[in-house]
C-alpha positions in Angstrom: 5.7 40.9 36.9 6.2 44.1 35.0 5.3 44.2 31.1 7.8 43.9 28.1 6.2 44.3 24.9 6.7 41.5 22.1 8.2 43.0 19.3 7.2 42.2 15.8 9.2 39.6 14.0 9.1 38.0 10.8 8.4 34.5 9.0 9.5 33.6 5.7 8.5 36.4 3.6 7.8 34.5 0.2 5.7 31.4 2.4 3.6 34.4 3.8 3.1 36.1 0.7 -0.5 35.4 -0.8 -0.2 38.3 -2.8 3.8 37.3 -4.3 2.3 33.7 -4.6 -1.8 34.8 -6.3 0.9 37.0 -9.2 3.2 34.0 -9.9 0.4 31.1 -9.7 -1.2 33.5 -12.3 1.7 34.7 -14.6 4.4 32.2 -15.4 3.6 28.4 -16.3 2.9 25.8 -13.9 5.9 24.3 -14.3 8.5 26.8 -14.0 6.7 28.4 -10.6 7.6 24.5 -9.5 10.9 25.3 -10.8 12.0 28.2 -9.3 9.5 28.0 -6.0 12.5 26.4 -4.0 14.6 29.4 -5.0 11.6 31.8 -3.8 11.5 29.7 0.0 15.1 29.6 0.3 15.0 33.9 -0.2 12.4 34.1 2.0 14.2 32.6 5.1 17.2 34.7 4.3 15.2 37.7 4.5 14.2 37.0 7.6 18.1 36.3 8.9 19.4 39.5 6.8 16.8 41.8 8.8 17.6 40.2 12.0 21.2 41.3 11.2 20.1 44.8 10.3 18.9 45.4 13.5 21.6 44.4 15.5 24.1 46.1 12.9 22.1 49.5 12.4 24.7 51.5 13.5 27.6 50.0 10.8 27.3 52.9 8.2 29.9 53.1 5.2 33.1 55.1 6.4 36.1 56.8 4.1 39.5 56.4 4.2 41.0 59.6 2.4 44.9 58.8 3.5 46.8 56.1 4.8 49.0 56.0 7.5 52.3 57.4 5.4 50.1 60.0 3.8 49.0 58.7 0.7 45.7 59.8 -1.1 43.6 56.2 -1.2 40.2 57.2 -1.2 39.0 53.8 0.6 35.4 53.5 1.3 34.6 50.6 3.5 31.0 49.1 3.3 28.7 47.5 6.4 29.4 43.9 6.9 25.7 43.1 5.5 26.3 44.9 2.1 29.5 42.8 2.1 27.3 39.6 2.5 24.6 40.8 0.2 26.8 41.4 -2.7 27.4 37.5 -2.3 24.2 36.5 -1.7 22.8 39.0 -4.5 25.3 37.4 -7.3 25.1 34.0 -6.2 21.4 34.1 -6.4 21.7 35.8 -9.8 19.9 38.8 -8.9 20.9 40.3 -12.1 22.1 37.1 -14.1 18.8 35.7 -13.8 17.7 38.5 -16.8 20.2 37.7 -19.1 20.7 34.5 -18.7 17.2 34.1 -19.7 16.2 30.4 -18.8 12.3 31.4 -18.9 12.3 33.3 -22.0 10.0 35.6 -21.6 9.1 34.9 -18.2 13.2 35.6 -16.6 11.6 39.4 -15.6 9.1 37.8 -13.2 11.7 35.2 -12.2 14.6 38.0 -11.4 11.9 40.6 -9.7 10.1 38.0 -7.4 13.2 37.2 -5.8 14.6 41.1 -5.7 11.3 41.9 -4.0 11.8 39.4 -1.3 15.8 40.7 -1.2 14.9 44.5 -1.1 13.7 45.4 2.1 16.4 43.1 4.5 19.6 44.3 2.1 20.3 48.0 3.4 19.3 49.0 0.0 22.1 46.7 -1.7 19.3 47.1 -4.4 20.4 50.8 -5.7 24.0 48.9 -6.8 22.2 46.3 -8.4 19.8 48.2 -10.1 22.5 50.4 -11.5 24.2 47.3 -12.8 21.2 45.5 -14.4 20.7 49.0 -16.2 24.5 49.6 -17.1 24.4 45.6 -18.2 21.2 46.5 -20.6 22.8 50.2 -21.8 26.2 48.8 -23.2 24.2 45.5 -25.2 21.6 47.7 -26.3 24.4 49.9 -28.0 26.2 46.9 -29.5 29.4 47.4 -28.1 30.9 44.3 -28.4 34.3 45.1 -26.7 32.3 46.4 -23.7 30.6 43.7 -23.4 33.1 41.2 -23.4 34.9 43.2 -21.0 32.2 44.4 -18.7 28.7 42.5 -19.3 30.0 39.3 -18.6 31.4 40.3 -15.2 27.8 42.6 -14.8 25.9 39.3 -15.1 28.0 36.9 -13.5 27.0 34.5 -10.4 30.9 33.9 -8.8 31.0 36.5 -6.1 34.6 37.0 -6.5 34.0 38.0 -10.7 31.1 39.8 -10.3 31.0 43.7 -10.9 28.6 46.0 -9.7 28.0 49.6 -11.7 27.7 53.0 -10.6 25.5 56.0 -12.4 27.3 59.2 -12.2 25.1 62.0 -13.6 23.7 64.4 -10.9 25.8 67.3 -10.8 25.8 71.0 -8.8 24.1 72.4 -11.7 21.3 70.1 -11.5 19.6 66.9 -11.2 17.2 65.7 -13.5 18.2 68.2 -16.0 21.4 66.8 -17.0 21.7 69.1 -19.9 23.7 71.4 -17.8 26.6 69.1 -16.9 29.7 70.6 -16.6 31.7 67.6 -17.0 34.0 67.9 -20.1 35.7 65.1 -21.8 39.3 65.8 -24.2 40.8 62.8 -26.3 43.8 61.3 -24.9 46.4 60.3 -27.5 46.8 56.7 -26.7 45.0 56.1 -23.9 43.2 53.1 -22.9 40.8 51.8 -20.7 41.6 47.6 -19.7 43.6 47.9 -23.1 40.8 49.4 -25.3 42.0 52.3 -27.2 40.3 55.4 -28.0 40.0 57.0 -24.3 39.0 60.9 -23.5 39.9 62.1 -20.2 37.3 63.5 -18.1 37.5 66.3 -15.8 34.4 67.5 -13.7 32.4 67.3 -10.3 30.1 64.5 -9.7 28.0 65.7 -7.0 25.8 62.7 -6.1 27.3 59.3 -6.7 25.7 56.6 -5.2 27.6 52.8 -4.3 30.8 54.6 -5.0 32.9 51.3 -4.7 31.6 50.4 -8.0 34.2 48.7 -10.4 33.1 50.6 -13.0 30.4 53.7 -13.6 28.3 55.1 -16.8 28.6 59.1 -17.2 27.9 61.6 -19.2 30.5 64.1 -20.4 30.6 66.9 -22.9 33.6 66.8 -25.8 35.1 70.1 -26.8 33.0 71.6 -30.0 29.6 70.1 -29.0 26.2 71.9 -28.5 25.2 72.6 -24.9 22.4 70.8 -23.7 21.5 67.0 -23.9 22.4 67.1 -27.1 25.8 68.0 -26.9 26.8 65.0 -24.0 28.3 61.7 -24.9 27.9 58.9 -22.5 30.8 57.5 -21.1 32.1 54.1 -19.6 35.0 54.7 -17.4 36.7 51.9 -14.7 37.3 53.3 -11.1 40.5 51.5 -10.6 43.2 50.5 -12.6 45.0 47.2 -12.5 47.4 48.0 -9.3 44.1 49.1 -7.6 44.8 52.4 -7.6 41.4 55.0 -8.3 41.5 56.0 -12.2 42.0 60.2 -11.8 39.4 60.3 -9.4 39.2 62.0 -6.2 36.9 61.0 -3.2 35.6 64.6 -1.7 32.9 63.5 1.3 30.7 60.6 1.8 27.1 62.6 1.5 24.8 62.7 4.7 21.7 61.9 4.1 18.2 61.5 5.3 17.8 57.7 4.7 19.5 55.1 2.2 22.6 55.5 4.9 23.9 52.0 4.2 24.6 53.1 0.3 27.8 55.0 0.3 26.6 57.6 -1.5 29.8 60.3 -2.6 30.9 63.3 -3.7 34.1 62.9 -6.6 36.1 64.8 -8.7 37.1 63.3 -11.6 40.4 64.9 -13.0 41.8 62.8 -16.2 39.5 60.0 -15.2 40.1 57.6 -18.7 37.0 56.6 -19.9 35.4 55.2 -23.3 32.7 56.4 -25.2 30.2 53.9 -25.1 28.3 54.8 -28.5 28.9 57.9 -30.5 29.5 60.9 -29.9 26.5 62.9 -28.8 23.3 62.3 -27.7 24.1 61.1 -24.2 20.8 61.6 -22.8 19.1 59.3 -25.7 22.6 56.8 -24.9 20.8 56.1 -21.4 17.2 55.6 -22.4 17.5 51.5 -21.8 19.1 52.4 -18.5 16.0 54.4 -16.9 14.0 51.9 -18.3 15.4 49.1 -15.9 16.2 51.5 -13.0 13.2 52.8 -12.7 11.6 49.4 -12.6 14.0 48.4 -10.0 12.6 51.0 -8.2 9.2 50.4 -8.3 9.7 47.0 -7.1 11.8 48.3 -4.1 8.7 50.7 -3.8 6.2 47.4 -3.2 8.4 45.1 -1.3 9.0 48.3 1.1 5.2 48.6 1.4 5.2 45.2 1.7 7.6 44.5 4.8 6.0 47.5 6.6 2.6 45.8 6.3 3.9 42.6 7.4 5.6 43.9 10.7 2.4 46.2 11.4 0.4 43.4 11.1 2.0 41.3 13.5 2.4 43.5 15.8 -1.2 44.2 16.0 -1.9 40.4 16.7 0.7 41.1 20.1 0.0 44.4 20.9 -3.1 45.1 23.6 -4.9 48.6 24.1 -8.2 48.8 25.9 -8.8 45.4 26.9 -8.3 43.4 23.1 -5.5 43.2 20.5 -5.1 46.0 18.0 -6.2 43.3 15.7 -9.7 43.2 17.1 -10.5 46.8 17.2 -12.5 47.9 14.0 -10.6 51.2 13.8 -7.2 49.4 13.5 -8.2 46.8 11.3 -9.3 49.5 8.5 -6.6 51.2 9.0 -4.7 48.4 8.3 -6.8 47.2 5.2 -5.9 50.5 3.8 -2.5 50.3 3.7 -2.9 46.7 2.4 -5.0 47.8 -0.6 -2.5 50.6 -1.7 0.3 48.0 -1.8 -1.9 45.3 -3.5 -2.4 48.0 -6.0 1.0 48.7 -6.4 1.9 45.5 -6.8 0.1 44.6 -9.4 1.0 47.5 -11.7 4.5 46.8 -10.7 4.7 43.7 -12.2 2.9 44.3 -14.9 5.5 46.5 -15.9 7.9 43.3 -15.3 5.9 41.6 -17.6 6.1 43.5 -20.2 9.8 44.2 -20.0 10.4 41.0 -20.1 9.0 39.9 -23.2 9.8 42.9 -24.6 13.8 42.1 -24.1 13.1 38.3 -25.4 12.0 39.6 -28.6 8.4 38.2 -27.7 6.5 41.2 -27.2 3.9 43.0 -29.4 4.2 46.4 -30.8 1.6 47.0 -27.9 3.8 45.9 -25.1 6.3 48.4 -26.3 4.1 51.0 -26.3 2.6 49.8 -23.2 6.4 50.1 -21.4 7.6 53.4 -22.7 4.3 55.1 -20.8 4.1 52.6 -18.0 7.2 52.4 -16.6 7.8 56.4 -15.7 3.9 55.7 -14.4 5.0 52.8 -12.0 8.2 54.3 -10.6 5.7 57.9 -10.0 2.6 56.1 -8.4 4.3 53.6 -6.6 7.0 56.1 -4.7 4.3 57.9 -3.7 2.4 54.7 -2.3 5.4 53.6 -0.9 6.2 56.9 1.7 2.3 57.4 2.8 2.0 53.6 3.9 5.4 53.3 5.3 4.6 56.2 7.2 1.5 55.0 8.6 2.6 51.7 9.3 5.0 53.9 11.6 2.6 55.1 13.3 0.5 51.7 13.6 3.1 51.1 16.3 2.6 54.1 18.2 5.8 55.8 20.2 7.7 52.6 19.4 8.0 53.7 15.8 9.7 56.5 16.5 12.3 54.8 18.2 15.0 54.2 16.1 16.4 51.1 17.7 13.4 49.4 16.6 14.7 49.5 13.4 11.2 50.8 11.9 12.0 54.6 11.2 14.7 53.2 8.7 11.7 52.0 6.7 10.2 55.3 6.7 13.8 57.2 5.9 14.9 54.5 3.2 11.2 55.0 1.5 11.7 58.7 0.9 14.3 58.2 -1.5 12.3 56.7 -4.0 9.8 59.4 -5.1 13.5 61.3 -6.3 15.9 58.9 -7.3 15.6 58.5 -11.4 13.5 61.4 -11.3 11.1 63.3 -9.3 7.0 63.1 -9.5 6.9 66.2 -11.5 9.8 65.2 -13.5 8.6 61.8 -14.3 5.2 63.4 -14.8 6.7 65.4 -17.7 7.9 62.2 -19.2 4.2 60.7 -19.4 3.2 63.4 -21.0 5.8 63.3 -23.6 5.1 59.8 -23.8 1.6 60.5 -24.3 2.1 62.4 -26.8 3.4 59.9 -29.4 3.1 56.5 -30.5 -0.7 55.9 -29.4 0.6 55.3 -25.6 -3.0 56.6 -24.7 -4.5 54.5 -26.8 -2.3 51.8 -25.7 -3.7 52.3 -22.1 -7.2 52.2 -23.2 -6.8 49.0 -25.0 -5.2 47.5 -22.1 -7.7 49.0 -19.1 -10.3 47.2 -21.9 -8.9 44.1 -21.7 -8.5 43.7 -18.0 -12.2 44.6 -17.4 -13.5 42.4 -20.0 -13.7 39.5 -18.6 -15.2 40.7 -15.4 -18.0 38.9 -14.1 -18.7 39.4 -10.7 -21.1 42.1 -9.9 -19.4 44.5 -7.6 -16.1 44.1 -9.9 -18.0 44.9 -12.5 -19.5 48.0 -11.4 -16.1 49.2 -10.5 -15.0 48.1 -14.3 -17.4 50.8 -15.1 -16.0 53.6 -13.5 -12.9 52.6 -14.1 -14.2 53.5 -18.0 -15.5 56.9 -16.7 -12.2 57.8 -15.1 -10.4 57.4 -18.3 -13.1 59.1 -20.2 -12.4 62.0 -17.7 -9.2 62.1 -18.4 -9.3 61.6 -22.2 -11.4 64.8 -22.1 -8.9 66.5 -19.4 -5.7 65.9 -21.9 -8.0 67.4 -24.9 -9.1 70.2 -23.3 -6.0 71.1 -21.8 -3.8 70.8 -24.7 -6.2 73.3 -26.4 -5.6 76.0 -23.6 -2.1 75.4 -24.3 1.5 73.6 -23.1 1.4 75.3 -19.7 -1.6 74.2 -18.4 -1.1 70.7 -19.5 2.6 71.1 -17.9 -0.1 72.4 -14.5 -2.0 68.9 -14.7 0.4 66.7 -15.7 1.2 65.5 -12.1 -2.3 65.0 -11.1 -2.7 63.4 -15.1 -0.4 60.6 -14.5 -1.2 60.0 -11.2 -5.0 59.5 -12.4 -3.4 57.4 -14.9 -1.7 55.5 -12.8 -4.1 55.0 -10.2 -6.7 53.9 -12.8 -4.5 51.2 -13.9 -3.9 50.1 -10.6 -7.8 49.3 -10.2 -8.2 48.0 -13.3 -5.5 45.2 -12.7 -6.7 44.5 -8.9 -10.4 43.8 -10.5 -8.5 41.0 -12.8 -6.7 39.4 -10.3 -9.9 39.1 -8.2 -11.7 38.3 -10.9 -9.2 35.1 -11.4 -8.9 34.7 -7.2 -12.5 34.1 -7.2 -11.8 30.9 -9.0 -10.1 29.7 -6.7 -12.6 30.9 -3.7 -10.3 33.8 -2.3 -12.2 36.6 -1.9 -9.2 38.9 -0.1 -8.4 41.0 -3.6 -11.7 41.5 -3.9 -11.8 43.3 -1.1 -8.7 44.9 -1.6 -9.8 46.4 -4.9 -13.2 47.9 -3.1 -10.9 49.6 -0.4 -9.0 50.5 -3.2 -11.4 52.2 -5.2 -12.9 53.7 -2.1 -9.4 55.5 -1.8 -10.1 57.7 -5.0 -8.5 56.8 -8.0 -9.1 60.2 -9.7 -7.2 63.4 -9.3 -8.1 65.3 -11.6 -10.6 67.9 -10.7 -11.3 71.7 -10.2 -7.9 72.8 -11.1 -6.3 76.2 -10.6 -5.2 78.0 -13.7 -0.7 78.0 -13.5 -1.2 81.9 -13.0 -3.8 81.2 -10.0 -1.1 78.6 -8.7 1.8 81.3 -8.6 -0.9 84.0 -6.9 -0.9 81.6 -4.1 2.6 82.6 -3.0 2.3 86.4 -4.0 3.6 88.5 -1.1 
């Protein structure tokens, strides 16, 4: 009989999650894990049915109508049959609701983000819709406007699939990404406009250059009104609606569908916007500063799609190895294999915890139940999540690829989509360097760094165990390192800490990662479960410091001298 190798398959991804389970058996009270636990089971199974539909459908990628049949200018995009199924499942399951709807208090974050994590990786990356909407949702109640709310918040948050809005995030432009200060896009009062009957609307004319889930109902922007200052300063942040009441797009041209690397289920576009109505959704100016609660969500969003990435490549590596034979014994059995394996397992256990830390904390920082530490704690630790975790994500996605050999090259496999979808996440909501920058200015106010010793002091205090405890201690060192890096640098001046301030965060965030794996294994001990023990020695063995020898910036530019 000739050979046909089994290929990996799944089980339900929350009932085989020790690490999902260890977080919420630790985090939210008893009785709300019994609460929501049938939720959790039930998003597990679906998982596994959604990526079984995402291998047979791989090949279902958004398309755009520009014209009809008669010649008119319709700008259609149609979506995969999946996204059209997740966007039911996602509001039904109140994958945004669940945050505002707030039935655990404090505690809704965790609720929300456990089942998004289970959602993520068997959606096509429904998640970058979603994760625009929970930001948009936070944005327009965190500036008060109540007619925007009432008109868009409460379809933003609500569980009937045929109510429920999703948001775009128009920013990126041609003149830049991250640095939005250049847009181009100029906004002019409109004497008696209105958006859905709200007065006061400017019309916007500009080039959107990178627009992702373009069949948004509505979408946040920025724009700059005649007289303002250039820069950041000078944008307003806009709310606009992408079709009016007859269903016809609001000024706004569809140019091209963008062909990207990865995230090729998200219909990610290319618009002109030419007397697009839209609202200003605070006042005027200070549009960067406008989307401040936004980043704070999105970038959360995607450092949980960063884990739960991590997380299904593990789980498919991992069975495959129990199926696969080489050499006379399963991959499983063979030393080299199995520390290859525990290595990728230890960088997502790491990220996981840090991840939902950072859930934590926004959560009881949106109840109103958090201290002036936890607020401190999320302005520096959420640009470190989304920056350590993206990073995580691509180098263990991309060696769980090549756990399977030639097969994970294969794109009918389904597996180099993992790899392709993971790359996105180290750029969207800003680069590594970029987000590196924002640490730093982060750092430099407020007693964040302070705030990250006092927490890395807390977490190893109650360490007991021997081995933990001897990594508690250099766990201390490394953040005495890097106090002394930050003081040293600042005092050779901005441009070398601007050098470090990549290899700065990531020491940051890498330290943190330790610090939080030694608790939870602290606490798994307890319970005579010594796996995140191990995982925190493999961990540490991985180097959490990256600071070092460093070259000076002028020794970094003679590297590329002719």
């Amino acid at each position: 009989m000739p050979f046909f190798q089994d290929p990996p398959e799944l089980s339900n991804t929350y009932e085989s999650d020790r690490v999902l389970q260890g977080q919420l058996r630790r985090s939210v009270p008893a009785a709300m894990l019994t609460d929501i636990e049938p939720e959790l089971i039930e998003m597990g199974r679906l998982a596994v049915e959604l990526h079984e539909e995402q291998l047979k459908n791989r090949h279902d990628e958004p398309r755009l109508q520009a014209w009809d049949a008669w010649g008119n200018r319709v700008d259609r995009v149609e979506v995969s049959t999946l996204w059209q199924r997740a966007a039911i499942i996602a509001a039904e399951k109140g994958l945004v609701a669940i945050a505002y709807e707030r039935a655990h208090g404090r505690y809704s974050r965790t609720h929300q983000f456990a089942l998004v994590y289970l959602f993520g990786p068997s959606s096509d990356v429904y998640t970058c819709p979603l994760a625009m909407t929970d930001g948009a949702a936070r944005t327009l109640l965190a500036h008060k406007n109540l007619p925007l709310i009432e008109r868009a918040v409460t379809r933003l948050t609500s569980r009937d699939s045929t109510r429920a809005w999703t948001s775009g995030q128009w920013m990126t432009e041609r003149t830049g990404g991250s640095d939005v200060g250049r847009s181009e896009t100029v906004a002019t009062p409109c004497e008696g406009g209105k958006v859905a009957g709200l007065p006061g609307a400017y019309r916007l004319h500009g080039t959107k250059w990178f627009t992702s889930s373009v069949g948004s109902e509505m979408a946040l922007t920025l724009a700059r009104t005649k007289g303002s200052p250039a820069g950041g300063s000078g944008l307003t942040l806009f709310y606009l609606e992408t079709r009016d009441d007859a269903g016809a797009l609001n000024g706004i041209q569809i140019n091209r569908l963008k062909d990207k690397l990865g995230t090729r289920k998200v219909p990610t576009a290319e618009l002109t916007l030419d007397g697009t109505l839209a609202l200003p959704v605070a006042e005027l100016g200070n549009g960067i500063r406008s989307i401040a609660p936004m980043l704070n969500v999105t970038r959360t969003w995607n450092a949980v799609c960063a884990t739960s990435l991590m997380r299904r490549a593990l789980q498919l590596a991992h069975d495959y190895a129990t199926k696969r034979s080489q050499f006379g014994s399963k991959l499983s059995e063979k030393p080299l294999h199995s520390d290859t394996l525990a290595g990728m397992q230890a960088e997502f256990e790491a990220a996981f915890g840090l991840t939902f830390r950072v859930v934590q904390l926004l959560g009881a920082v949106e109840s109103a139940d958090g201290t002036p530490q936890d607020e401190r704690l999320l302005r520096v630790l959420t640009p470190i999540a989304k920056l350590v975790t993206a990073k995580q994500a691509v180098e263990v996605v991309s060696e769980a690829i090549e756990c399977f050999g030639g097969a994970g090259y294969v794109e009918d496999t389904g597996l180099p989509t993992l790899l392709r979808d993971a790359q996105v996440l180290p750029i969207w909501e800003g680069t590594t360097n970029v987000l590196s920058l924002d640490v730093m200015r982060a750092i430099g106010r407020d007693g964040a760094m302070e705030a990250i010793e006092e927490e890395i002091v807390s977490l190893t205090a109650l360490l007991h165990q021997p081995r933990l405890t001897e990594l508690g201690v250099e766990v201390h060192k490394t953040m005495a390192r890097a106090r002394r890096w930050l003081q040293e640098a600042t005092k050779r001046g901005p441009e070398e800490v601007e050098a470090g301030a990549r290899r700065f965060a990531l020491t940051l965030g890498r330290t943190l990662e330790l610090a939080l794996l030694l608790r939870h294994s602290e606490w798994s001990q307890t319970e005579g479960d010594e796996r995140p023990t191990l995982a925190a020695r493999r961990f540490a063995s991985h180097g959490i410091e990256k600071l070092g020898d460093e070259l000076t910036p002028d020794e970094s530019k003679r590297m590329f001298a002719p």
